[in-house]
N, C-alpha and C positions, 0 to 999 in steps of 0.2 A: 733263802738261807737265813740261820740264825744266829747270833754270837754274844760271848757271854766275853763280860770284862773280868779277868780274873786276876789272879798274883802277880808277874813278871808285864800285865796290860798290853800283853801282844796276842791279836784275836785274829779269826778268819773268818772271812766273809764270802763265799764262794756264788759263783753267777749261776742260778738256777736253770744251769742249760744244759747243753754236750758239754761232756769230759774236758772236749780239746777248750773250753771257752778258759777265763781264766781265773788266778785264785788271788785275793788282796788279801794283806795283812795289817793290819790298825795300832802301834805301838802307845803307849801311853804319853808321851810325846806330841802326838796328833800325827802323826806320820803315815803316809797312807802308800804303800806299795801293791805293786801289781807285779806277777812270773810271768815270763815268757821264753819258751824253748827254744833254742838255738844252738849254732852250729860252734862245738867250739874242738876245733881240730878234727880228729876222725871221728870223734863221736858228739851225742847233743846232748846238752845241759839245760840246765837253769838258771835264767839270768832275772834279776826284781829289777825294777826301774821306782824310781819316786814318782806319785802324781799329786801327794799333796804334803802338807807340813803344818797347818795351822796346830797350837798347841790346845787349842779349845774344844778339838773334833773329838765325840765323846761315841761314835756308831758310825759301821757303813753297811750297806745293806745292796746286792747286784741284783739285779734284775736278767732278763730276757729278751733278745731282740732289739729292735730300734726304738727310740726314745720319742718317737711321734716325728709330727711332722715341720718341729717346728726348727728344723735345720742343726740341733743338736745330736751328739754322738756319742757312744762311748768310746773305751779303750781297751784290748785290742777287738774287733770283730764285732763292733756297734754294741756293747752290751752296756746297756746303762747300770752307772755306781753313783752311791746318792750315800753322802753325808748328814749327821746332825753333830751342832754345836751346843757349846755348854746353854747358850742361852734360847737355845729352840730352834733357830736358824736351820734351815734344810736347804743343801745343795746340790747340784749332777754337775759331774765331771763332763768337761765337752770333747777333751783331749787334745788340747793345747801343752805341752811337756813343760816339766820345771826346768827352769835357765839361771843360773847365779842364782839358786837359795829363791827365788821366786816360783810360788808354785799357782799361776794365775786361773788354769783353765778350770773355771769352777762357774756356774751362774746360780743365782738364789733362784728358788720353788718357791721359798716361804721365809719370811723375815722374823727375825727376832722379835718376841714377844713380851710385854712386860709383865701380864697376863694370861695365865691361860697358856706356857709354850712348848712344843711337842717334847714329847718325852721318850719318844721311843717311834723308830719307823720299821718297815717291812715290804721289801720288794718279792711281787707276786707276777709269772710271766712278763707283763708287759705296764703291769700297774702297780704305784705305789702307795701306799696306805699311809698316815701317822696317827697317834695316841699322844692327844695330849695331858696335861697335865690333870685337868678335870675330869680325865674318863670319858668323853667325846673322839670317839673316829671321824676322819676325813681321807676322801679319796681325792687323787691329783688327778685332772681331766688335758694335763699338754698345754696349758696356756701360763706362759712366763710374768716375772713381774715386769712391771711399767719402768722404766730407768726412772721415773720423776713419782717420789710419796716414800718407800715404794708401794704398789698395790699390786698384793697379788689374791688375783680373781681365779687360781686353776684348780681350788680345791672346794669338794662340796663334802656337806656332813653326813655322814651318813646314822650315826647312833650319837646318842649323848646321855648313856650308861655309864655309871664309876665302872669302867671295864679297866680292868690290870694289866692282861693281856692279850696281844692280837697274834694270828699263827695264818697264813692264807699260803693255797699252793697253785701253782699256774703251771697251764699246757699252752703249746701255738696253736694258735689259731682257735683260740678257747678262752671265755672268761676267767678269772683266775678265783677261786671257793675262800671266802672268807670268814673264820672263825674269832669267836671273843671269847674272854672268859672276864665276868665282872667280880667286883666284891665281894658278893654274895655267895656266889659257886656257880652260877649257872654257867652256863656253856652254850653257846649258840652258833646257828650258821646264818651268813649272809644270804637272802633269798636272792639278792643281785637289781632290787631296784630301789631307788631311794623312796622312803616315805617317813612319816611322821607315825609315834606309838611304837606296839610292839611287831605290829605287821609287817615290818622292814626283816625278822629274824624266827627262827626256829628254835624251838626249846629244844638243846639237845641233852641236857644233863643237868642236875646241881646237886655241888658235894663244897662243903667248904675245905676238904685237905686235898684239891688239886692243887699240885705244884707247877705246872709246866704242860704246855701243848706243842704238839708238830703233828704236820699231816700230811699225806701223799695220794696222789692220784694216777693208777696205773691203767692200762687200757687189757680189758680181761673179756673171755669168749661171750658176754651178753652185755659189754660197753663198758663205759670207764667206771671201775671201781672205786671210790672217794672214801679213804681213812683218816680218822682222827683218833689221835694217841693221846693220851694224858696220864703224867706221871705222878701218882699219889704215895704217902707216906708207907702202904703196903702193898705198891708193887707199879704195873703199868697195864691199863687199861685199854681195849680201841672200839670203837664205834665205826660199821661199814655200810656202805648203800650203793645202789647202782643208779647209773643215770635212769630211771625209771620210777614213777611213783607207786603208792601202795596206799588203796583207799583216798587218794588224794593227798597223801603224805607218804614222806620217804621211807620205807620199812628199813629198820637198823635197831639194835639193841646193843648197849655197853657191854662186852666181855671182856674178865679180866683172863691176862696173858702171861704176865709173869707178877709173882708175888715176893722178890727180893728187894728187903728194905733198904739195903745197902747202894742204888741207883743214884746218880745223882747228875744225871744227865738221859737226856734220848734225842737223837735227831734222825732224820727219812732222806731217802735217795728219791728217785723214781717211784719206784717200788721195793724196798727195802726199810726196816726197824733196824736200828743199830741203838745199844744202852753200853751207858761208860757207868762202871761200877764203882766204888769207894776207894777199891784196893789196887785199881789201874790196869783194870781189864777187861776188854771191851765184849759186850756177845751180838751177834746176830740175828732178827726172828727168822726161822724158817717159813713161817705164815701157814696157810692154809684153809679152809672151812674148818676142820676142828683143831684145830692149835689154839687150845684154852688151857687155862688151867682145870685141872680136877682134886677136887680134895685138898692134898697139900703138893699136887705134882703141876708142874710147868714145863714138858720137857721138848717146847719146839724151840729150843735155844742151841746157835752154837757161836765157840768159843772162836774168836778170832785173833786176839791179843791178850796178852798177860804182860805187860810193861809195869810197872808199878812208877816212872814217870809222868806217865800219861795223867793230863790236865783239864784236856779241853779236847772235845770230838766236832765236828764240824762235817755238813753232809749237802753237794750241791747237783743237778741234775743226775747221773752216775758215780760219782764221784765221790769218794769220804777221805775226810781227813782225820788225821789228830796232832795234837802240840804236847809234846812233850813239859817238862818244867823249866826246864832253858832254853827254849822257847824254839826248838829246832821243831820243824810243820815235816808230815811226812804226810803220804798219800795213801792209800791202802790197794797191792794188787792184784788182793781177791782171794789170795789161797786161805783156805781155813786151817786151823789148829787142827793135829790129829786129833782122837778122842784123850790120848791121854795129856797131850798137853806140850808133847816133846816138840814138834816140828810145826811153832804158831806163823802166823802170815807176814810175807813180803810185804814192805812198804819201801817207796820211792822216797828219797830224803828232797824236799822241796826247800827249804831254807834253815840252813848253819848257821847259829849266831854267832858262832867260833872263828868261823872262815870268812874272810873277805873276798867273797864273790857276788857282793852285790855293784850295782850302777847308782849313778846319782842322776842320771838324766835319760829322757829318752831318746833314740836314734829317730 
Protein backbone atom coordinates (compact mmCIF):
# COMPACT_ATOMS: atom_id res chain seq x y z
CA UNK A 1 0.00 0.00 0.00
CA UNK A 2 0.98 3.65 -0.48
CA UNK A 3 0.50 6.89 1.44
CA UNK A 4 0.88 10.34 0.71
CA UNK A 5 1.52 13.05 3.51
CA UNK A 6 -0.84 15.67 2.83
CA UNK A 7 -2.67 18.80 4.63
CA UNK A 8 -4.51 17.74 7.99
CA UNK A 9 -0.93 14.71 8.01
CA UNK A 10 -3.42 12.03 8.89
CA UNK A 11 -2.61 9.09 6.10
CA UNK A 12 -3.59 5.41 5.51
CA UNK A 13 -1.64 2.74 5.37
CA UNK A 14 -3.57 -0.34 4.64
CA UNK A 15 -2.18 -4.32 4.90
CA UNK A 16 -1.87 -5.54 1.34
CA UNK A 17 -4.03 -8.51 2.21
CA UNK A 18 -7.90 -9.74 2.88
CA UNK A 19 -10.46 -6.96 3.45
CA UNK A 20 -10.86 -8.47 6.99
CA UNK A 21 -6.94 -7.58 7.73
CA UNK A 22 -6.51 -4.27 9.04
CA UNK A 23 -6.35 -0.34 8.19
CA UNK A 24 -3.59 2.19 10.19
CA UNK A 25 -3.70 5.69 10.21
CA UNK A 26 -0.36 8.03 10.63
CA UNK A 27 -1.23 11.57 12.17
CA UNK A 28 1.24 14.14 12.06
CA UNK A 29 1.98 13.72 15.50
CA UNK A 30 3.70 10.49 14.91
CA UNK A 31 0.78 8.73 16.15
CA UNK A 32 0.27 5.33 14.74
CA UNK A 33 -3.43 3.73 15.03
CA UNK A 34 -4.75 0.44 13.96
CA UNK A 35 -9.22 -0.38 13.60
CA UNK A 36 -10.60 -3.23 14.81
CA UNK A 37 -14.35 -4.44 14.55
CA UNK A 38 -16.06 -5.22 17.51
CA UNK A 39 -19.09 -5.79 19.28
CA UNK A 40 -20.57 -2.81 20.65
CA UNK A 41 -24.16 -3.53 21.91
CA UNK A 42 -26.36 -5.21 19.26
CA UNK A 43 -24.57 -4.13 16.58
CA UNK A 44 -20.48 -3.96 15.43
CA UNK A 45 -18.25 -1.00 15.12
CA UNK A 46 -15.18 0.43 14.88
CA UNK A 47 -12.84 0.74 17.50
CA UNK A 48 -8.68 2.34 16.71
CA UNK A 49 -6.34 1.39 19.41
CA UNK A 50 -2.83 3.29 19.59
CA UNK A 51 0.37 1.24 18.80
CA UNK A 52 2.64 3.90 18.50
CA UNK A 53 3.35 7.74 19.26
CA UNK A 54 6.92 8.72 18.43
CA UNK A 55 6.64 12.39 17.15
CA UNK A 56 9.50 11.78 14.59
CA UNK A 57 7.51 8.84 12.62
CA UNK A 58 7.34 10.24 9.15
CA UNK A 59 5.68 6.69 7.01
CA UNK A 60 4.11 3.35 7.69
CA UNK A 61 3.84 1.00 5.29
CA UNK A 62 1.79 -3.01 6.17
CA UNK A 63 2.72 -5.80 4.67
CA UNK A 64 1.35 -9.49 4.26
CA UNK A 65 1.52 -12.44 6.34
CA UNK A 66 4.00 -13.40 9.13
CA UNK A 67 7.14 -11.37 9.51
CA UNK A 68 9.73 -14.42 9.27
CA UNK A 69 10.87 -16.39 11.54
CA UNK A 70 12.43 -14.58 13.72
CA UNK A 71 9.61 -14.67 16.57
CA UNK A 72 8.17 -11.24 15.65
CA UNK A 73 4.44 -10.43 14.93
CA UNK A 74 2.23 -8.18 13.75
CA UNK A 75 -0.95 -6.56 14.92
CA UNK A 76 -4.07 -7.93 14.70
CA UNK A 77 -3.65 -11.25 12.49
CA UNK A 78 0.30 -11.46 12.14
CA UNK A 79 0.50 -8.66 9.59
CA UNK A 80 3.63 -6.85 9.67
CA UNK A 81 3.56 -2.73 10.02
CA UNK A 82 6.98 -1.09 9.69
CA UNK A 83 7.73 2.52 10.28
CA UNK A 84 10.35 5.23 9.17
CA UNK A 85 11.74 7.97 11.28
CA UNK A 86 12.75 11.41 10.51
CA UNK A 87 16.25 10.41 10.52
CA UNK A 88 16.04 7.10 8.49
CA UNK A 89 15.52 4.67 11.23
CA UNK A 90 13.06 1.77 10.24
CA UNK A 91 11.01 -0.25 12.67
CA UNK A 92 8.20 -3.45 12.82
CA UNK A 93 5.74 -3.42 15.23
CA UNK A 94 5.94 -6.74 17.36
CA UNK A 95 2.60 -5.99 19.25
CA UNK A 96 3.30 -5.38 22.55
CA UNK A 97 0.35 -2.51 23.31
CA UNK A 98 0.92 1.11 24.52
CA UNK A 99 0.56 1.34 28.47
CA UNK A 100 0.82 4.99 30.37
CA UNK A 101 1.73 7.01 27.14
CA UNK A 102 4.48 4.28 26.51
CA UNK A 103 4.29 2.83 23.23
CA UNK A 104 7.36 0.12 23.46
CA UNK A 105 6.50 -2.63 21.07
CA UNK A 106 8.62 -1.49 18.12
CA UNK A 107 12.23 -3.37 17.21
CA UNK A 108 14.79 -1.53 14.85
CA UNK A 109 15.30 -3.14 10.97
CA UNK A 110 17.64 -0.39 10.33
CA UNK A 111 19.34 2.35 12.30
CA UNK A 112 19.71 5.81 11.92
CA UNK A 113 22.02 7.02 9.46
CA UNK A 114 24.08 10.04 9.32
CA UNK A 115 24.73 9.27 5.73
CA UNK A 116 22.91 7.96 3.21
CA UNK A 117 19.23 7.36 5.46
CA UNK A 118 16.07 5.76 3.95
CA UNK A 119 13.82 7.97 2.63
CA UNK A 120 10.97 6.26 1.85
CA UNK A 121 9.85 2.28 2.50
CA UNK A 122 7.24 -0.02 0.79
CA UNK A 123 5.78 -3.34 2.01
CA UNK A 124 5.27 -5.91 -0.75
CA UNK A 125 3.43 -9.57 0.37
CA UNK A 126 5.91 -10.60 2.74
CA UNK A 127 9.02 -8.28 1.85
CA UNK A 128 10.16 -4.99 2.65
CA UNK A 129 11.94 -2.74 0.41
CA UNK A 130 13.66 0.87 1.31
CA UNK A 131 14.93 3.87 -0.87
CA UNK A 132 17.36 5.61 0.49
CA UNK A 133 18.61 8.96 0.28
CA UNK A 134 21.21 8.41 -2.71
CA UNK A 135 18.69 6.38 -4.93
CA UNK A 136 20.01 3.01 -3.81
CA UNK A 137 17.24 0.16 -3.06
CA UNK A 138 17.61 -2.48 -0.30
CA UNK A 139 15.68 -5.50 0.45
CA UNK A 140 15.21 -6.73 4.26
CA UNK A 141 16.09 -10.63 4.35
CA UNK A 142 14.45 -11.39 8.52
CA UNK A 143 17.60 -10.89 10.27
CA UNK A 144 17.36 -8.18 13.24
CA UNK A 145 19.87 -5.87 14.58
CA UNK A 146 22.53 -6.90 17.18
CA UNK A 147 21.54 -5.28 20.72
CA UNK A 148 25.45 -4.25 20.97
CA UNK A 149 26.79 -1.42 17.76
CA UNK A 150 23.92 -1.60 16.46
CA UNK A 151 24.67 -3.80 13.32
CA UNK A 152 22.21 -4.60 11.38
CA UNK A 153 23.15 -7.30 8.56
CA UNK A 154 19.20 -8.06 7.11
CA UNK A 155 19.40 -5.93 4.34
CA UNK A 156 21.07 -6.46 0.78
CA UNK A 157 21.31 -3.95 -2.18
CA UNK A 158 19.75 -4.42 -4.73
CA UNK A 159 20.17 -1.28 -7.20
CA UNK A 160 22.17 1.96 -6.65
CA UNK A 161 20.32 4.07 -9.33
CA UNK A 162 19.22 7.94 -8.31
CA UNK A 163 15.85 6.07 -8.46
CA UNK A 164 12.85 8.48 -6.82
CA UNK A 165 10.56 6.01 -6.68
CA UNK A 166 9.84 2.32 -5.79
CA UNK A 167 6.02 0.73 -6.17
CA UNK A 168 6.21 -3.31 -5.81
CA UNK A 169 2.97 -5.71 -5.40
CA UNK A 170 2.98 -9.13 -3.54
CA UNK A 171 0.77 -12.33 -3.81
CA UNK A 172 1.16 -15.66 -0.96
CA UNK A 173 2.94 -17.74 -1.66
CA UNK A 174 4.67 -15.66 -4.47
CA UNK A 175 7.74 -13.32 -4.79
CA UNK A 176 6.48 -9.90 -4.54
CA UNK A 177 7.23 -7.75 -8.51
CA UNK A 178 9.39 -4.91 -7.83
CA UNK A 179 9.36 -1.56 -9.76
CA UNK A 180 11.60 1.71 -9.90
CA UNK A 181 11.40 4.71 -11.53
CA UNK A 182 14.77 6.90 -11.51
CA UNK A 183 15.68 10.37 -12.33
CA UNK A 184 15.94 10.02 -15.64
CA UNK A 185 12.39 8.55 -16.54
CA UNK A 186 13.26 5.12 -16.90
CA UNK A 187 11.09 2.75 -15.39
CA UNK A 188 12.11 -0.80 -14.64
CA UNK A 189 11.13 -4.06 -13.13
CA UNK A 190 12.96 -6.17 -10.72
CA UNK A 191 14.01 -9.53 -12.46
CA UNK A 192 14.24 -10.93 -8.71
CA UNK A 193 17.83 -11.63 -8.24
CA UNK A 194 20.51 -9.61 -6.86
CA UNK A 195 23.36 -8.75 -9.23
CA UNK A 196 25.74 -5.99 -10.11
CA UNK A 197 25.13 -3.51 -13.53
CA UNK A 198 22.10 -3.27 -15.26
CA UNK A 199 21.25 -7.01 -15.45
CA UNK A 200 19.51 -7.01 -12.04
CA UNK A 201 16.44 -4.81 -14.06
CA UNK A 202 14.16 -4.49 -17.21
CA UNK A 203 13.88 -1.51 -19.33
CA UNK A 204 10.32 -0.95 -19.01
CA UNK A 205 9.87 2.73 -20.14
CA UNK A 206 11.46 6.38 -20.15
CA UNK A 207 9.52 9.59 -20.03
CA UNK A 208 10.73 12.24 -17.77
CA UNK A 209 6.89 13.55 -16.86
CA UNK A 210 6.05 10.38 -14.89
CA UNK A 211 4.67 11.42 -11.84
CA UNK A 212 3.62 8.46 -9.73
CA UNK A 213 3.47 4.56 -10.07
CA UNK A 214 1.20 1.57 -8.60
CA UNK A 215 0.76 -1.77 -9.81
CA UNK A 216 -1.31 -4.86 -9.28
CA UNK A 217 -1.28 -8.41 -9.95
CA UNK A 218 -4.48 -10.43 -10.51
CA UNK A 219 -4.64 -14.14 -11.32
CA UNK A 220 -6.47 -14.25 -15.15
CA UNK A 221 -7.57 -17.53 -17.42
CA UNK A 222 -3.57 -17.85 -18.82
CA UNK A 223 -1.73 -16.96 -15.19
CA UNK A 224 -1.13 -14.05 -13.17
CA UNK A 225 -1.49 -10.86 -14.98
CA UNK A 226 1.26 -8.19 -13.72
CA UNK A 227 0.28 -4.28 -14.24
CA UNK A 228 2.01 -1.26 -13.97
CA UNK A 229 0.19 2.21 -13.96
CA UNK A 230 1.97 5.49 -14.33
CA UNK A 231 0.48 8.62 -13.86
CA UNK A 232 1.64 11.50 -16.31
CA UNK A 233 0.85 15.18 -16.78
CA UNK A 234 -1.73 13.96 -19.78
CA UNK A 235 -3.39 11.26 -18.30
CA UNK A 236 -2.58 7.57 -16.99
CA UNK A 237 -0.90 4.95 -18.62
CA UNK A 238 -0.45 0.94 -17.93
CA UNK A 239 2.00 -1.60 -19.00
CA UNK A 240 0.68 -5.49 -18.85
CA UNK A 241 2.32 -9.02 -19.21
CA UNK A 242 1.73 -12.50 -18.26
CA UNK A 243 3.76 -14.79 -16.27
CA UNK A 244 5.03 -16.05 -19.62
CA UNK A 245 8.00 -14.87 -21.74
CA UNK A 246 7.90 -13.63 -25.29
CA UNK A 247 11.12 -14.26 -27.44
CA UNK A 248 12.92 -14.44 -24.15
CA UNK A 249 11.38 -11.15 -22.94
CA UNK A 250 8.22 -10.17 -21.45
CA UNK A 251 5.67 -9.02 -24.34
CA UNK A 252 3.92 -5.84 -22.94
CA UNK A 253 3.53 -2.34 -24.46
CA UNK A 254 2.61 1.11 -22.53
CA UNK A 255 -1.16 1.99 -23.45
CA UNK A 256 -2.45 5.04 -22.53
CA UNK A 257 -5.95 4.74 -20.60
CA UNK A 258 -7.16 7.86 -19.51
CA UNK A 259 -6.07 11.16 -20.82
CA UNK A 260 -7.49 13.55 -17.89
CA UNK A 261 -5.06 16.22 -16.75
CA UNK A 262 -6.89 17.04 -13.85
CA UNK A 263 -5.59 13.30 -11.71
CA UNK A 264 -3.78 13.74 -9.07
CA UNK A 265 -3.59 10.50 -7.46
CA UNK A 266 -4.08 6.62 -8.63
CA UNK A 267 -3.82 3.59 -6.38
CA UNK A 268 -4.68 -0.61 -7.15
CA UNK A 269 -6.72 -3.13 -5.20
CA UNK A 270 -6.11 -6.70 -6.28
CA UNK A 271 -7.25 -6.17 -9.49
CA UNK A 272 -8.73 -2.86 -9.64
CA UNK A 273 -7.45 1.13 -11.09
CA UNK A 274 -9.07 3.66 -9.04
CA UNK A 275 -7.96 7.73 -9.87
CA UNK A 276 -8.93 10.62 -7.32
CA UNK A 277 -9.31 13.63 -9.51
CA UNK A 278 -8.70 17.51 -8.73
CA UNK A 279 -12.25 18.25 -8.12
CA UNK A 280 -12.84 15.13 -5.42
CA UNK A 281 -14.06 12.55 -7.44
CA UNK A 282 -13.02 9.45 -7.68
CA UNK A 283 -13.44 6.97 -11.03
CA UNK A 284 -12.86 3.42 -11.46
CA UNK A 285 -11.06 1.41 -14.61
CA UNK A 286 -13.41 -0.91 -15.95
CA UNK A 287 -10.11 -2.57 -17.54
CA UNK A 288 -10.16 -5.00 -20.33
CA UNK A 289 -7.95 -5.94 -23.59
CA UNK A 290 -9.31 -2.84 -25.27
CA UNK A 291 -9.95 -0.27 -22.76
CA UNK A 292 -7.52 2.40 -24.23
CA UNK A 293 -7.86 5.48 -25.13
CA UNK A 294 -8.84 6.42 -28.88
CA UNK A 295 -8.38 9.71 -30.35
CA UNK A 296 -9.53 11.93 -27.81
CA UNK A 297 -11.99 9.14 -26.03
CA UNK A 298 -11.27 7.21 -22.80
CA UNK A 299 -14.42 5.75 -21.95
CA UNK A 300 -13.55 2.49 -19.72
CA UNK A 301 -14.06 4.84 -16.68
CA UNK A 302 -16.69 4.82 -14.03
CA UNK A 303 -17.77 7.15 -11.57
CA UNK A 304 -17.80 6.12 -8.02
CA UNK A 305 -17.65 9.27 -5.84
CA UNK A 306 -18.05 12.96 -6.43
CA UNK A 307 -17.28 14.25 -2.80
CA UNK A 308 -15.44 17.33 -3.28
CA UNK A 309 -13.78 16.74 0.38
CA UNK A 310 -11.99 14.04 -0.69
CA UNK A 311 -8.09 14.18 -0.13
CA UNK A 312 -6.50 11.31 -0.09
CA UNK A 313 -7.48 7.71 -1.72
CA UNK A 314 -5.76 4.73 -0.27
CA UNK A 315 -6.19 0.98 -1.82
CA UNK A 316 -5.09 -2.40 0.24
CA UNK A 317 -5.68 -6.15 -0.78
CA UNK A 318 -9.82 -5.58 -1.75
CA UNK A 319 -10.25 -2.89 -0.08
CA UNK A 320 -10.31 1.16 -0.91
CA UNK A 321 -10.19 3.82 1.04
CA UNK A 322 -10.57 7.65 0.99
CA UNK A 323 -10.05 10.62 3.67
CA UNK A 324 -11.90 13.10 3.59
CA UNK A 325 -10.34 16.86 4.50
CA UNK A 326 -11.17 16.45 8.21
CA UNK A 327 -9.64 13.63 8.15
CA UNK A 328 -12.72 11.30 8.68
CA UNK A 329 -11.22 7.58 6.50
CA UNK A 330 -14.29 5.98 4.91
CA UNK A 331 -14.18 2.62 3.22
CA UNK A 332 -15.77 2.08 -0.25
CA UNK A 333 -18.80 -0.71 -0.49
CA UNK A 334 -18.66 -1.10 -4.09
CA UNK A 335 -21.82 0.28 -5.46
CA UNK A 336 -21.12 2.60 -8.39
CA UNK A 337 -22.57 6.11 -9.30
CA UNK A 338 -25.65 5.83 -11.72
CA UNK A 339 -24.54 7.20 -15.05
CA UNK A 340 -25.95 10.38 -14.40
CA UNK A 341 -24.48 11.06 -11.17
CA UNK A 342 -27.58 10.91 -8.66
CA UNK A 343 -27.26 7.73 -6.59
CA UNK A 344 -22.96 7.67 -6.18
CA UNK A 345 -21.49 4.93 -3.74
CA UNK A 346 -21.69 3.67 -0.16
CA UNK A 347 -18.98 4.09 2.07
CA UNK A 348 -18.49 2.70 5.54
CA UNK A 349 -17.39 5.70 7.96
CA UNK A 350 -14.12 4.06 9.54
CA UNK A 351 -12.78 7.09 11.80
CA UNK A 352 -14.61 10.55 13.00
CA UNK A 353 -12.28 13.00 14.04
CA UNK A 354 -15.41 14.62 15.68
CA UNK A 355 -16.48 11.76 17.71
CA UNK A 356 -14.74 10.21 20.64
CA UNK A 357 -14.85 6.73 19.79
CA UNK A 358 -11.39 6.00 19.80
CA UNK A 359 -9.18 3.71 22.66
CA UNK A 360 -5.92 4.71 23.87
CA UNK A 361 -4.75 1.24 24.69
CA UNK A 362 -4.95 -2.16 23.54
CA UNK A 363 -7.09 -4.97 25.20
Amino acid sequence: MRYRLITLGIVIAVATALSAQPTYRLHANGEIWVDRLENCGPVQCVKWYLLGNDPTTREITAGLGTSGGDGLKGYPDYVPLYQRRTDGTILIYTGEPCCGGACLGWKVLDPKRERNPAVSIFAAGEQLYQLRERGDIWSYNIKLCTPVGPSCPGWQQLDNSETVEITAVGRPAASPTLYQRRKTGEVLRYRGTPCSGTACWQLLGNNTDILELTATAAQGSAGVVHTLYQRRSDGIWRWRYIDKPCDGELCAKWEQIDNNSGTISIVTTDGSLYQLRNDGKIWIYLGGPGAVCSDTSCPAWQLVDEDSRTRQIAAGGTSFYKRHDNGAIWRYAKRECDNDGSACSQWQLLYDPTMSTIVSSQN
